[in-house]
DOLUMLUM-499075 format. One record per atom (N, C-alpha, C): x, y, z; atom name; residue in three letters. Coordinates in pm, whole numbers, plus 50000, padded with zeros to 5 digits. Example, Ala and Ser with C-alpha at 12.3 -4.5 7.8 and 13.67 -1.06 7.14 Angstrom:
# residues 2
> 51319;49431;50780;N;ALA $
> 51230;49550;50780;CA;ALA $
> 51320;49670;50780;C;ALA $
> 51285;49775;50708;N;SER $
> 51367;49894;50714;CA;SER $
> 51290;50003;50787;C;SER $
//
This chain:
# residues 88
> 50084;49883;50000;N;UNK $
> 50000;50000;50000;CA;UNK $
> 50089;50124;50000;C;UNK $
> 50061;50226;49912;N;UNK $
> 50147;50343;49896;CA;UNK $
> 50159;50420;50032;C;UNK $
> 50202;50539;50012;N;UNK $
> 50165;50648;50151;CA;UNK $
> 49991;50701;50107;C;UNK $
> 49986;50757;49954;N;UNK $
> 49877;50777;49931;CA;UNK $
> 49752;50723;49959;C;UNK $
> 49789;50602;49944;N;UNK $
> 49639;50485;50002;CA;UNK $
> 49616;50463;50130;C;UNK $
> 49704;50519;50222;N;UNK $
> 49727;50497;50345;CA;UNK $
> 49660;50628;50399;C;UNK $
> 49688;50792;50337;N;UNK $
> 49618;50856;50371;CA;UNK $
> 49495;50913;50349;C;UNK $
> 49469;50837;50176;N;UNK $
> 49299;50835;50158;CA;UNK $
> 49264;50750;50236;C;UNK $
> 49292;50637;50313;N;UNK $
> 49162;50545;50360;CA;UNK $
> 49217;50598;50467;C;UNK $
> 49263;50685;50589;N;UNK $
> 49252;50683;50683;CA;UNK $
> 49189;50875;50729;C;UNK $
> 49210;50946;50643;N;UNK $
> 49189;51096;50607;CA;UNK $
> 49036;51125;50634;C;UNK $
> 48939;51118;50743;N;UNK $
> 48814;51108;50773;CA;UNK $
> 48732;51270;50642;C;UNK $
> 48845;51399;50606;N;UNK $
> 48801;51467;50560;CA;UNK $
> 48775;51399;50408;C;UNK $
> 48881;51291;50331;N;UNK $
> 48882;51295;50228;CA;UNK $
> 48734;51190;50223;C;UNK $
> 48732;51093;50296;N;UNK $
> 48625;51036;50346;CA;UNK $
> 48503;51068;50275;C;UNK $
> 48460;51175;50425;N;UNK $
> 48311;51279;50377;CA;UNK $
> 48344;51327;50288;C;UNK $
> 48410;51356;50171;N;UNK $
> 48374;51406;50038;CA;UNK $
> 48352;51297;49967;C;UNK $
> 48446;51173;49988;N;UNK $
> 48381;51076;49894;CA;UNK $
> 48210;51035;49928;C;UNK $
> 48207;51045;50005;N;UNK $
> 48046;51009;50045;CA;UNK $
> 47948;51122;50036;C;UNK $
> 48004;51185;50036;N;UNK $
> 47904;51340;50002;CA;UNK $
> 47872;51309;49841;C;UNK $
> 48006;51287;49782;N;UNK $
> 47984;51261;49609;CA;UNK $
> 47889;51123;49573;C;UNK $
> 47832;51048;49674;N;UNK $
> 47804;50915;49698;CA;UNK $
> 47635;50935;49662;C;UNK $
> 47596;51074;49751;N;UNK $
> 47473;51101;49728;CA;UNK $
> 47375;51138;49596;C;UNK $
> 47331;51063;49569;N;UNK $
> 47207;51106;49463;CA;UNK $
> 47068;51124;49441;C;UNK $
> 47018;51141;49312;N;UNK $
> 46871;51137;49359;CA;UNK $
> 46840;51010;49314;C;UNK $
> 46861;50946;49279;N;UNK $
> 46752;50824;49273;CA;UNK $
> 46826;50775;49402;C;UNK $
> 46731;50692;49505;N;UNK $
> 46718;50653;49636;CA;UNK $
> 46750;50525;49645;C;UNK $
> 46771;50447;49519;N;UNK $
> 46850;50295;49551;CA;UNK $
> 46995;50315;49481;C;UNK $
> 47045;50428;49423;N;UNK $
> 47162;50442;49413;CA;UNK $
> 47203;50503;49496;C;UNK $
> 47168;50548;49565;N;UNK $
> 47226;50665;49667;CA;UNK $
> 47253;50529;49799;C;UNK $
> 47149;50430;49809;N;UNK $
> 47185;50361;49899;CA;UNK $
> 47255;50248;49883;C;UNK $
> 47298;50192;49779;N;UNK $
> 47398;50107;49766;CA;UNK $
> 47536;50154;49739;C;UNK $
> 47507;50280;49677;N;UNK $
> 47692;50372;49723;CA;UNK $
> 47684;50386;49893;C;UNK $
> 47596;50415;49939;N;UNK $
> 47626;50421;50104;CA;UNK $
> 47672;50281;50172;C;UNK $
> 47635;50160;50110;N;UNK $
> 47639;50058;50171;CA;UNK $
> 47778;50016;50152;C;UNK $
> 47803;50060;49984;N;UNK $
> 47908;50041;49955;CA;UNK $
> 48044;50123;50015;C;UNK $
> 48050;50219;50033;N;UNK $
> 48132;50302;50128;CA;UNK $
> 48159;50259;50233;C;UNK $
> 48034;50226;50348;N;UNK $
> 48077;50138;50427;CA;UNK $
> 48172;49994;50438;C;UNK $
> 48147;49925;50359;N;UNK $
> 48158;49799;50329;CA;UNK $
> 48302;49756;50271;C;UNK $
> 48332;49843;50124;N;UNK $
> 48418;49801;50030;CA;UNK $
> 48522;49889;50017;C;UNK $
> 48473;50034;50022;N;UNK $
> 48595;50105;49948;CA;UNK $
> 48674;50151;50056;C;UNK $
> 48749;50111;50161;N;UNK $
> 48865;50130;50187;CA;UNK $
> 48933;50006;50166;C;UNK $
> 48877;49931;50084;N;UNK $
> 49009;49828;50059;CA;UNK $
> 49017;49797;49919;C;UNK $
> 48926;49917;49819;N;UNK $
> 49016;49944;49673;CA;UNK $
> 49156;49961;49667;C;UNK $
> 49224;49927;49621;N;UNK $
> 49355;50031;49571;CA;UNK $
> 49316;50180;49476;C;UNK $
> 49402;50234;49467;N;UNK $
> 49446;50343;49399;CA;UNK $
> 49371;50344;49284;C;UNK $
> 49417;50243;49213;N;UNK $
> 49343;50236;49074;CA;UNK $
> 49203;50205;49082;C;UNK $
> 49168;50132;49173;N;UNK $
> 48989;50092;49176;CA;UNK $
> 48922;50222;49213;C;UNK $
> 48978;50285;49342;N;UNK $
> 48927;50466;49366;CA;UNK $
> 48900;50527;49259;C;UNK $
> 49027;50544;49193;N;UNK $
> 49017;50615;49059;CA;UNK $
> 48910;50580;48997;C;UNK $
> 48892;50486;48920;N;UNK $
> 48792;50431;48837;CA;UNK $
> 48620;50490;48893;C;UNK $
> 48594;50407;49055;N;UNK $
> 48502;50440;49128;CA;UNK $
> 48482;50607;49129;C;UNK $
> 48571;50737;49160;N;UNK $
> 48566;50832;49107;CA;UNK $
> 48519;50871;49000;C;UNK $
> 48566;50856;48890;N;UNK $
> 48521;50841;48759;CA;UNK $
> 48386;50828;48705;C;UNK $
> 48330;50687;48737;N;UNK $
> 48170;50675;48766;CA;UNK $
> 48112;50747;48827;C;UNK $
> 48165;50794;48932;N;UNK $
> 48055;50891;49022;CA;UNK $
> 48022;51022;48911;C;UNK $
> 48071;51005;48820;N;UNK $
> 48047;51149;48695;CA;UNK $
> 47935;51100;48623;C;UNK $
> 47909;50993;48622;N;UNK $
> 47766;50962;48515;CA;UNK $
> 47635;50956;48536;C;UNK $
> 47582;50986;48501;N;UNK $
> 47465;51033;48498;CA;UNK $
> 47392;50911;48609;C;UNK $
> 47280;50947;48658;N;UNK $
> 47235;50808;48782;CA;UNK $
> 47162;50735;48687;C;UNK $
> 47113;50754;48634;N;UNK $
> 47053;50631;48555;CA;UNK $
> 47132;50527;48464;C;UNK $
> 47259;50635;48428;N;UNK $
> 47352;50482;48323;CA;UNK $
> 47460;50446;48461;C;UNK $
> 47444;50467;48559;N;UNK $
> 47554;50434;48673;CA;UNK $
> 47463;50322;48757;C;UNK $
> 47334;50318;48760;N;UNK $
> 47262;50256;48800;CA;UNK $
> 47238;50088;48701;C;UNK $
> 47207;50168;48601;N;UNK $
> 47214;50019;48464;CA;UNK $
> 47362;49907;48477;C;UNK $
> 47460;49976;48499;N;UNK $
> 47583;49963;48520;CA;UNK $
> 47598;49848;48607;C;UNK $
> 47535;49891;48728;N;UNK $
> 47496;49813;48830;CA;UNK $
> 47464;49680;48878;C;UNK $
> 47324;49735;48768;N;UNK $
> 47238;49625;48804;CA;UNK $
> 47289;49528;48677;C;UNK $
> 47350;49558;48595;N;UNK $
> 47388;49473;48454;CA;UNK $
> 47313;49523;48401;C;UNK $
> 47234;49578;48313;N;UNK $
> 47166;49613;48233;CA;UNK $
> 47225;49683;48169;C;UNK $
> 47346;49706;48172;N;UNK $
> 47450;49789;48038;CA;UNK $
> 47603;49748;48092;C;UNK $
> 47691;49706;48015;N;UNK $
> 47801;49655;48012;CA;UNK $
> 47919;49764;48057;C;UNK $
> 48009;49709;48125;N;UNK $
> 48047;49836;48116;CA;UNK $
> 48164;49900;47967;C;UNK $
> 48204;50009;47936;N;UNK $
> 48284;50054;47856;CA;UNK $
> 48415;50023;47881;C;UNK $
> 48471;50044;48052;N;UNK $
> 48635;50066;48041;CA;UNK $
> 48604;49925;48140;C;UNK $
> 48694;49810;48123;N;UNK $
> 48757;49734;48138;CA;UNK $
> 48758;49730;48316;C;UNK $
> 48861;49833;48358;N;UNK $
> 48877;49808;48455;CA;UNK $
> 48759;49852;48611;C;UNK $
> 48620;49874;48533;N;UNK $
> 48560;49906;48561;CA;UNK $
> 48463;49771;48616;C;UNK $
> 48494;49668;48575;N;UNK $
> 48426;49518;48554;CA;UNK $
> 48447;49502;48794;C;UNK $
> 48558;49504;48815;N;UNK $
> 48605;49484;48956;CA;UNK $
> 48558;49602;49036;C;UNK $
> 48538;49715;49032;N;UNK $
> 48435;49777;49051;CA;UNK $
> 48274;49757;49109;C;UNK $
> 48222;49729;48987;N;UNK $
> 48057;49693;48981;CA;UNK $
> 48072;49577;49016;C;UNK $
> 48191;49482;49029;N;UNK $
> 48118;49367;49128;CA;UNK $
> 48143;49370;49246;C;UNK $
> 48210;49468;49302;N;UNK $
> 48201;49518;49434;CA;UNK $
> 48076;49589;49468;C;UNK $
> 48044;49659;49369;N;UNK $
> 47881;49746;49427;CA;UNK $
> 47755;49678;49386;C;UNK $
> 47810;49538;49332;N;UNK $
> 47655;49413;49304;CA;UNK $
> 47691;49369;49445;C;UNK $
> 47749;49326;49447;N;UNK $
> 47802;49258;49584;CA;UNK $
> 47733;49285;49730;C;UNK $
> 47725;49473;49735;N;UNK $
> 47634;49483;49827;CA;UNK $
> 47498;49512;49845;C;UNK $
//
């Protein structure tokens, strides 16, 4: 684990912004990023954050499809991801 990964997962400020960015309006995405926050993402690496970042830019309805499988994803490394947030 870098220094970097060491002080995003332990940095309670960088934290609440990731979970602030977590919030949406549709109400079963908003609650499986919460579950998921809890659950999974302090034990992404670097590169899975990134990615997970990334998604948080798309729109809730194709981030949601994403999800549930109902649309594949585009980037590759995005596959380890969404089976972390099927997962919960």
């Amino acid at each position: 684990m870098s220094k970097r990964d060491v002080s995003c997962t332990t940095d309670p400020v960088y934290l609440q912004r990731v979970r602030w960015r977590c919030r949406r309006g549709l109400l079963e995405l908003d609650i499986v990023l919460g579950r998921f926050i809890d659950k999974c993402y302090l034990s992404l690496d670097e590169a899975q954050r990134t990615t997970f970042d990334e998604m948080l830019d798309l729109p809730d309805t194709e981030f949601w499809d994403l999800i549930t499988g109902n649309r594949e994803p585009i980037h590759p490394q995005q596959r380890a991801v969404l089976e972390s947030l099927q997962e919960v």
